[in-house]
N, C-alpha and C positions, 0 to 999 in steps of 0.2 A: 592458513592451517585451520584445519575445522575442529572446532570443538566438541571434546566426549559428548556421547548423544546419552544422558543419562533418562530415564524415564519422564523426568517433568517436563525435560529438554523435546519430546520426543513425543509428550502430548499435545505440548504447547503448539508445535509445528504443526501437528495434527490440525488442530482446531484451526491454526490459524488458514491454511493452505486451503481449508474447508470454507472461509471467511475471506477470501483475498481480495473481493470488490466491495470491503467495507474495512475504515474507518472506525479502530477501535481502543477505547482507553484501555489503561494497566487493569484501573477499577471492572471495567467492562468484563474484561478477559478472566479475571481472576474470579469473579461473581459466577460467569461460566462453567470454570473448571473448577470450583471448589470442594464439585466432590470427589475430585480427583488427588485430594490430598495436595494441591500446588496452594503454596502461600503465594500474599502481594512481592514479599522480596522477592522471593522465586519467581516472578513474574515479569517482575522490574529488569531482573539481573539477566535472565536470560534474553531480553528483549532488547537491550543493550547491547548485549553479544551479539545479536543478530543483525543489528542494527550496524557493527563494526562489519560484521560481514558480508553486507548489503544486501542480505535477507530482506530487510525490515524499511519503512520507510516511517521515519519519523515527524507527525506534518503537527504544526499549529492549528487549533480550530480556529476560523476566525470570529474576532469578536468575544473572543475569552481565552484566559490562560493558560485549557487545556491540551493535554499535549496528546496527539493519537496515531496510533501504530497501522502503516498497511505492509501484510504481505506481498512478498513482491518477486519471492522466488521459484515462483512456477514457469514452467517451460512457457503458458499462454501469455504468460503478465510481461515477459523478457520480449515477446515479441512486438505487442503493443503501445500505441501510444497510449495515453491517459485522458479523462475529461474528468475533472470533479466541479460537481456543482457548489458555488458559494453561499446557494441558499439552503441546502438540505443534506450536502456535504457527500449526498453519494459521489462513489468514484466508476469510471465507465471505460469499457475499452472505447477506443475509439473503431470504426471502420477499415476494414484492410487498406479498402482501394482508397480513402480520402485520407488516411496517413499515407500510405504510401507517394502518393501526389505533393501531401505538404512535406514530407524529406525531400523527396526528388528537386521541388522549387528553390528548395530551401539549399540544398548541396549544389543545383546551378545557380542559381542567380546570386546568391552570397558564398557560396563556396563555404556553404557548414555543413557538419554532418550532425544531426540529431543520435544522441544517446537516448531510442526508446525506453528502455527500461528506469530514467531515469527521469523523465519527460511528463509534465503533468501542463496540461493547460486550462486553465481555470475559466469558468463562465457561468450560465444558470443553463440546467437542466429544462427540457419542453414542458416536465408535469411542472415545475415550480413555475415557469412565463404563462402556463396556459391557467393556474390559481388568480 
């Protein structure tokens, strides 16, 4: 059941859906929208919500305790697989045709089916290996 879109609800989404190939704290998001009249509660509580609702995707940074939000409910981000870098934390669609190849492998020879939108595979990004 979706939750009332009340105005903070409704900027937030804004921002974020504008933001969806980044990795962003409460702090982050709320420093953003501050002149938007949204507090950190209001920031917290709706991102939780969203996060029930599989809007939101809620990752550890590695290497510290923080905790950081990616949007994930746009029509392009549902289609794709994910790359995030471990060194610099960007997140990346992956390519049509080289995800589509690794489901396909992946549905024959193991008999899985990937949940794109849920699917993140972790590694380092060309700009952080070529530093």
């Amino acid at each position: 059941m979706s939750k009332y879109m009340t105005k903070q609800r409704r900027t937030l989404i804004s921002y974020l859906s504008l933001h969806a190939d980044e990795k962003l704290s409460a702090r982050q998001i709320e420093a953003e929208l501050s002149g938007e009249g949204i507090s950190i509660s209001a920031v917290y509580r709706n991102l939780s919500e969203l996060e029930k609702e599989g809007k939101v995707r809620r990752v550890n940074q590695s290497g510290s305790r923080e905790v950081l939000y990616q949007y994930t409910d746009s029509a392009h981000c549902k289609e794709c697989l994910h790359l995030s870098c471990e060194k610099c934390g960007k997140t990346y669609h992956m390519n049509t045709e080289g995800a589509a190849m690794l489901i396909q492998n992946l549905a024959q020879s193991d008999e899985f089916t990937i949940d794109k939108a849920h699917t993140v595979l972790y590694g380092v990004c060309r700009d952080c290996r070529e530093k």
